[in-house]
Phi, psi and omega in degrees: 000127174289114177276001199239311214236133185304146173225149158276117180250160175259104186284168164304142184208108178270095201258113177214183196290001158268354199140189176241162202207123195231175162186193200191122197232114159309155192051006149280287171263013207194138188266027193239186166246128186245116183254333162235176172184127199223136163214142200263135211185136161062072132319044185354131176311095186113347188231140177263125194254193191075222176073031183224170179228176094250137182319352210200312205282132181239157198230161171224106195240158202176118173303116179281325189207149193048194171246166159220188188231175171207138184238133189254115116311112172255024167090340179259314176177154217240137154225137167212170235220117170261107159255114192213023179227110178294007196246021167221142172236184216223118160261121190271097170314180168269185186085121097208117161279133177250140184252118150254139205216184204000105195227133178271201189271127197097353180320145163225130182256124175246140188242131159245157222209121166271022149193164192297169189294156143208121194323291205283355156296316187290153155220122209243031172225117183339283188283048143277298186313326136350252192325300200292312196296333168282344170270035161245000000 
C-alpha cells in the first residue's frame, strides 16, 4: 500500500447466517499501529465535521452505521468518497484536507488513528495548509 496517497481498502469480512463480522489488525490490514480510536454520532442533519488537515497523523475512517461523504484535498485538487459499506475504509495519509458532510440519519463514522491526540498536529486553516503543502 503507497502511504503518500488515500486509498479505499477492503477490510475482512467474515459472513454466515448470523451476521457479519469485519476487524482490522494494525500494520497489517492498515500501515500504521492504532494508538486512538474515536467516532463520530447523532450527527445533526446539514452539519459538517472535519474541516482540517494533518501533519504527521495517518487515519482509517469507516462507516460503522449509514453513510457521509468525505472530500480529501491534497491543496492541488479534490476528491470525495461515499462511505456506506462497513467492511471497506478509507485510509488518509497525512497532508490532506478533509471535510465530511452529508451524513445520513443515523450514521457512525469510526476513526483509528496512529497516534494519540496533539493539538500542534492540526491544521485548521485553509491557507496555512496552502502554505504548509508547498514546503513539503
Amino acid at each position: 500500500m503507497n502511504n503518500n496517497s488515500p486509498v479505499e481498502i477492503d477490510l475482512i469480512k467474515i459472513s454466515d447466517d448470523r451476521g457479519n463480522l469485519s476487524f482490522i489488525e494494525g500494520m497489517n490490514h492498515i500501515p500504521f499501529e492504532i494508538k486512538r480510536v474515536y467516532y463520530l454520532y447523532d450527527i445533526h442533519s446539514g452539519s459538517y465535521r472535519g474541516a482540517h488537515a494533518h501533519k504527521n497523523l495517518q487515519q482509517l475512517m469507516m462507516p460503522l452505521s449509514g453513510s457521509f461523504n468525505v472530500l480529501l484535498d491534497d491543496s492541488r485538487s479534490q476528491k470525495k468518497y461515499h462511505l456506506k459499506d462497513p467492511s471497506k475504509g478509507l485510509y488518509i495519509p497525512p497532508g490532506y484536507w478533509r471535510e465530511l458532510f452529508d451524513f445520513s440519519s443515523g450514521a457512525v463514522c469510526l476513526v483509528l488513528a496512529s497516534d494519540v491526540y496533539k493539538e500542534n498536529d492540526y491544521i485548521r486553516d485553509y491557507d496555512e495548509f496552502s502554505k504548509f503543502k508547498k514546503n513539503i
